[in-house]
FIBAFI-980828 format. One record per residue (C-alpha): y, z, x; residue number from 1. Coordinates in steps of 0.5 Angstrom, whole numbers. Layout:
<rs>
(r (Y; Z; X); NUM)
...
</rs>
This chain:
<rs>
(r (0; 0; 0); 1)
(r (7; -1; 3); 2)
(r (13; 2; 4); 3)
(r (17; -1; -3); 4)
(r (10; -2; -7); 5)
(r (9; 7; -7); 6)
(r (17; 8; -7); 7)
(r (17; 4; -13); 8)
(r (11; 7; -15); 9)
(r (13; 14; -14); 10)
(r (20; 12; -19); 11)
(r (14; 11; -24); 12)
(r (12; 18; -23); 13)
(r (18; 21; -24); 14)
(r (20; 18; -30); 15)
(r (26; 14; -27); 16)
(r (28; 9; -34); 17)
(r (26; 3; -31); 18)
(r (27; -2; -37); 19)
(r (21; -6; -37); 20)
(r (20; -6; -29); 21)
(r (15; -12; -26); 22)
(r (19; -13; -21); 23)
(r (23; -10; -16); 24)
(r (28; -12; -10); 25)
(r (31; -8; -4); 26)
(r (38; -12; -5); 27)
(r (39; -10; 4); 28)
(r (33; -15; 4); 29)
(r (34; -19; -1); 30)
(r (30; -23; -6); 31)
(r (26; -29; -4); 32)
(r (30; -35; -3); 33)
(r (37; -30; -3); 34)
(r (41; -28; 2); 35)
(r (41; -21; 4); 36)
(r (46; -16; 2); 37)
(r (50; -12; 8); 38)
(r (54; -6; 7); 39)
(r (60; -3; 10); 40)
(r (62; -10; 13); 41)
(r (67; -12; 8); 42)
(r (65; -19; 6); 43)
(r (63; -21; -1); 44)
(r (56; -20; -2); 45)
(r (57; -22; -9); 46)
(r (52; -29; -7); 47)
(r (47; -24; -4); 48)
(r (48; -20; -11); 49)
(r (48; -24; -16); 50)
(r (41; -28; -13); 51)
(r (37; -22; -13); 52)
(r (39; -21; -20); 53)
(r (38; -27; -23); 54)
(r (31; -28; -19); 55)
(r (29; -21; -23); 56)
(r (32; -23; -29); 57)
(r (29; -30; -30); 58)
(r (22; -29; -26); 59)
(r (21; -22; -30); 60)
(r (25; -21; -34); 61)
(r (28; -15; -31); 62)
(r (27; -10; -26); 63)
(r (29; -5; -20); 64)
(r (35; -8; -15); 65)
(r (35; -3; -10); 66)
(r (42; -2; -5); 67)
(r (41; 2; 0); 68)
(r (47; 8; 3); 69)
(r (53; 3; 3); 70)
(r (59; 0; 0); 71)
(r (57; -8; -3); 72)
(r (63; -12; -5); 73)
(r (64; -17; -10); 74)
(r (70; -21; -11); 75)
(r (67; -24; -17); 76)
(r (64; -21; -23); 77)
(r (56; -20; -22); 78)
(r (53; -22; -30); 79)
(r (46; -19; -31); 80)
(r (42; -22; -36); 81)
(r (37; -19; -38); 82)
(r (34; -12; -36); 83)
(r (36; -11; -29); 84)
(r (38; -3; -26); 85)
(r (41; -4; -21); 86)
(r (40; 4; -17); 87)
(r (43; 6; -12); 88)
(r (42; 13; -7); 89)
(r (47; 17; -10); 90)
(r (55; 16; -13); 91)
(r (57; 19; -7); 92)
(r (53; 15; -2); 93)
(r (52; 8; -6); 94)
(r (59; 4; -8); 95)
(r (60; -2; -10); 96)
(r (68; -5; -12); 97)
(r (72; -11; -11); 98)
(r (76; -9; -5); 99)
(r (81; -7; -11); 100)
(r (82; -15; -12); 101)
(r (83; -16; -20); 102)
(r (76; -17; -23); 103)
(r (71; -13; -27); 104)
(r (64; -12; -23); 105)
(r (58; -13; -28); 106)
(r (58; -15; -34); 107)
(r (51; -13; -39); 108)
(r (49; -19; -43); 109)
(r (43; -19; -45); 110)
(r (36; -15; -46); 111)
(r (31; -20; -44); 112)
(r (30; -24; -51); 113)
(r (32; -18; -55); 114)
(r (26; -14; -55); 115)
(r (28; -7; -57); 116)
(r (25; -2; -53); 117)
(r (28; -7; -46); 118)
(r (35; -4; -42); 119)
(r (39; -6; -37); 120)
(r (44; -1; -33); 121)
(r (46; 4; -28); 122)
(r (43; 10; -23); 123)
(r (46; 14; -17); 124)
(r (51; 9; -16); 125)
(r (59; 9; -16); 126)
(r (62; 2; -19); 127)
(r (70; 2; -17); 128)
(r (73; -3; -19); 129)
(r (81; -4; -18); 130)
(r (87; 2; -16); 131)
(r (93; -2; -19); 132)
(r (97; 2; -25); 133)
(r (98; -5; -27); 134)
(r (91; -7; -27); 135)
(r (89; -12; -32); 136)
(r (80; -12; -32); 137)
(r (74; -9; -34); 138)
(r (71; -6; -28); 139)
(r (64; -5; -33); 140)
(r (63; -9; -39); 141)
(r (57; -9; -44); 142)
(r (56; -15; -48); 143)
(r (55; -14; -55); 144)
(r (48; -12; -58); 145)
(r (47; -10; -52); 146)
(r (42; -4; -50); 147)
(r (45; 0; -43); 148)
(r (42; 6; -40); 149)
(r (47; 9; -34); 150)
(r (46; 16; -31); 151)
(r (49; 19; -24); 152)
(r (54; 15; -24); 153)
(r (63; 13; -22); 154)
(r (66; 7; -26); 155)
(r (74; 7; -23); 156)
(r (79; 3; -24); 157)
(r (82; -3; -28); 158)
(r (85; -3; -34); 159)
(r (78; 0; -37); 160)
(r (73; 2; -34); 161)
(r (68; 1; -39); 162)
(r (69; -4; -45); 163)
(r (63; -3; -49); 164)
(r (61; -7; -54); 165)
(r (54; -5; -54); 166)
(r (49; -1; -58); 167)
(r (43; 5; -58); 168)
(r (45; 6; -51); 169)
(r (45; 12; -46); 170)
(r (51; 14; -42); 171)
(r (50; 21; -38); 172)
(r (52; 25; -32); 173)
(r (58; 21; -28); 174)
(r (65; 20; -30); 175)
(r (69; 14; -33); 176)
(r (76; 13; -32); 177)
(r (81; 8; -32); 178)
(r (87; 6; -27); 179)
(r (92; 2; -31); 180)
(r (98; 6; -33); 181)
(r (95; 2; -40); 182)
(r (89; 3; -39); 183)
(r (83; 6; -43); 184)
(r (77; 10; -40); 185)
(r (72; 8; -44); 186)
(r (74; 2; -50); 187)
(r (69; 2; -56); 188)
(r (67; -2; -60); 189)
(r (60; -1; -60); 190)
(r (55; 5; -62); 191)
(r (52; 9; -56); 192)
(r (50; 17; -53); 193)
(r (54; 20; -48); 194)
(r (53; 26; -46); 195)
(r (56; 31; -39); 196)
(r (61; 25; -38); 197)
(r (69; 26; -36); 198)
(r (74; 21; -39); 199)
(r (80; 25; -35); 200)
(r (83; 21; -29); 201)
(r (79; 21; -23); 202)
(r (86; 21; -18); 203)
(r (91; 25; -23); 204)
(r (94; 18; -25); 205)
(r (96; 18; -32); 206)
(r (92; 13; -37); 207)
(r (94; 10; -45); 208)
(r (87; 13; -47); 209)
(r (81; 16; -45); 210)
(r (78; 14; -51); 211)
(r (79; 8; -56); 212)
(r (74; 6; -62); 213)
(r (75; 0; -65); 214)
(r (71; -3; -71); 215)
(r (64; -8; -69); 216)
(r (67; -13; -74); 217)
(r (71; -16; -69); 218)
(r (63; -19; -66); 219)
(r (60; -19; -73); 220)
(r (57; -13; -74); 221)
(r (57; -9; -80); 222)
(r (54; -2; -82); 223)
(r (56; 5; -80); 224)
(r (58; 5; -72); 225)
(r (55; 12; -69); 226)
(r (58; 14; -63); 227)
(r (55; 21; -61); 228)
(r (58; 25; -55); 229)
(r (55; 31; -51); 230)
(r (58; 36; -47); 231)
(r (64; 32; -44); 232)
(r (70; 32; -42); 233)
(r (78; 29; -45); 234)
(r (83; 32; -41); 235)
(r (89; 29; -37); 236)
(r (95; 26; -38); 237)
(r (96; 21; -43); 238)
(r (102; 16; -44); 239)
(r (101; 15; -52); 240)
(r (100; 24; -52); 241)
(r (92; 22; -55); 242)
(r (87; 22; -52); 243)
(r (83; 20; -57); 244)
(r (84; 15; -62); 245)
(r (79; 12; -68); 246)
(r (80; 6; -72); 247)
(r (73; 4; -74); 248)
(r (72; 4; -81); 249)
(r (65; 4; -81); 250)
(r (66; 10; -75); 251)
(r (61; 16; -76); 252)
(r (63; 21; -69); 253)
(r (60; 26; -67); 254)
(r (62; 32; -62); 255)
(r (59; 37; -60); 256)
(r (61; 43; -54); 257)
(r (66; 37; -51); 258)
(r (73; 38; -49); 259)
(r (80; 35; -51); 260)
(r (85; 37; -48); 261)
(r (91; 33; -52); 262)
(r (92; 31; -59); 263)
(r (87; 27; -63); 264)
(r (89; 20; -68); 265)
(r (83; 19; -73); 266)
(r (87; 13; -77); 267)
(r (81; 10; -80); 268)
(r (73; 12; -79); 269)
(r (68; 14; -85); 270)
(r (67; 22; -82); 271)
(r (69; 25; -76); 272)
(r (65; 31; -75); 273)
(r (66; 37; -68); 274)
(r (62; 43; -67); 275)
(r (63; 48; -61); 276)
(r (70; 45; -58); 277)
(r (75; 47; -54); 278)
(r (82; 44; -58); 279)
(r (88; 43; -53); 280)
(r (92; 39; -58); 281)
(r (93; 39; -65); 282)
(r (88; 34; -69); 283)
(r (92; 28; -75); 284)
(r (86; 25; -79); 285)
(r (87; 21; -85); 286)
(r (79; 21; -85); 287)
(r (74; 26; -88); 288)
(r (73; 31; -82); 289)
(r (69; 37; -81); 290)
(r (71; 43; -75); 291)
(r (66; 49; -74); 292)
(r (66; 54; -69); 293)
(r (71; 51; -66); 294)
(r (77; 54; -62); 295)
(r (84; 52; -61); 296)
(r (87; 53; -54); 297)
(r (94; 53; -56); 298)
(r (93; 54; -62); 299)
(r (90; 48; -66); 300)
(r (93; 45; -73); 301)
(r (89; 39; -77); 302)
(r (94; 35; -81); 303)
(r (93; 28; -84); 304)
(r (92; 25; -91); 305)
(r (83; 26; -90); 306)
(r (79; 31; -93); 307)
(r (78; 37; -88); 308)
(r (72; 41; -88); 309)
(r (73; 47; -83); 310)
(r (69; 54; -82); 311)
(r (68; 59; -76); 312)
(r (74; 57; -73); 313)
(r (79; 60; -68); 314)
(r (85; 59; -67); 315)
(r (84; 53; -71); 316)
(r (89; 52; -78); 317)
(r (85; 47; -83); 318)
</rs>
């Protein structure tokens, strides 16, 4: 048995997701007939990349693309269309960014023929996208429908560091965090789990939103839209004084022992529902709304013209 087939084998044992694994690629080898990727020079490695993905992606659907310790570059975004990890070492240890040229670095597209348990995504690495306040990419975007797991991660920069159009997806234990002084840490318009994720900016930069759900009905779906969050993290300084925007009318979000620590807009959603929080602002909602065994740090009042639900608060007015 080789060094690769045990590693691979090892990843099995221990229950790491690896979406449909039949193949797998080291990117610092490279894939047959692709280049090998080399870290920590500077030179776009978006060729060497991009072919290993796609050889994963069209030979078996899917797979494991391994980077070794290092910072990759891509000056131009990488398109993964099927289900693909791409696993690094460690956040700290295993980056990959575009040398702070403007342009997003991955984008999700596709799930390999649609099957419904098959998902591409994100481990032990950090995604870094532009440092410009006037950024105007996506550093990560995940196409519509599409499935995702993302777990011990960073995504920084751009105007959004993530652009989510996907759904069913699993996003855990990193940070998501936009660099535009209009930007947007995480935009929704699709329907996923987040949990032990911070939105608040990463440097102490000032952003637009940390988080902003819009209706599926701009790609065609219909239906309720979950969006459901655990344990996280929306503090910092915002441009608009909220952290948190709804405008899903089909939206159903969930929020339990997570954190706000400004103002939050609900305009439009079919039911808001926080449990466990810790409130640094007040709450408007036009939409129906229930608050339990919740505090308000500053002293936290709910206005709005939605109907309200409110018990085993503190410090909370309803």
């Amino acid at each position: 048995m080789t060094i690769k087939t045990l590693f691979a084998a090892c990843l099995l044992f221990l229950s790491v997701p690896v979406y449909a694994i039949q193949g797998y690629v080291d990117v610092n080898t490279g894939a047959p007939g692709c280049s090998a990727a080399v870290p920590d020079d500077a030179i776009d490695d978006y060729t060497a990349i991009q072919c290993a993905i796609d050889y994963l992606d069209t030979t078996y659907g899917g797979g494991i693309l391994l980077f070794g310790a290092g910072t990759y570059t891509t000056l131009t975004t990488l398109q993964v269309n099927g289900s693909t990890l791409l696993m690094g070492t460690g956040p700290g240890t295993t980056v990959l960014n575009t040398n702070n040229t403007d342009v997003g670095v991955i984008q999700f597209n596709g799930d390999a023929g649609g099957l419904p348990d098959w998902y591409a995504g994100l481990r032990r690495i950090s995604i870094i996208g532009p440092q410009s306040t006037s950024s105007t990419s996506a550093v990560v975007r995940v196409s519509p429908k599409v499935k995702v797991t993302i777990d011990e991660f960073n995504i920084w920069g751009g105007k959004y560091a993530l652009f989510m159009d996907g759904v069913d997806g699993h996003i855990s234990n990193g940070t998501i965090a936009a660099m535009a002084s209009s930007g947007i840490s995480l935009y929704s318009r699709g329907a996923n789990w987040y949990h032990r994720v911070k939105f608040n900016p990463y440097a102490g930069q000032t952003l637009q939103q940390f988080y902003y759900l819009a209706s599926w009905t701009a790609w065609g779906w219909s239906g309720i839209q979950e969006e459901h969050f655990v344990h996280c993290d929306f503090t910092g300084n915002t441009t608009s004084g909220y952290p948190i925007s709804i405008v899903a009318n089909t939206g159903i979000v969930t929020m339990v022992g997570s954190v706000i620590g400004g103002h939050t807009s609900v305009s439009t959603a079919t039911a808001i529902l926080f449990s466990g929080m810790e409130f640094g602002g007040n709450i408007v909602s036009n939409s129906r709304i229930a608050i339990t065994a919740s505090y308000g740090v500053n002293g936290t009042t709910v206005s709005g013209q939605g109907a309200r639900s409110c018990a085993g608060n503190i410090a909370i007015g309803c």
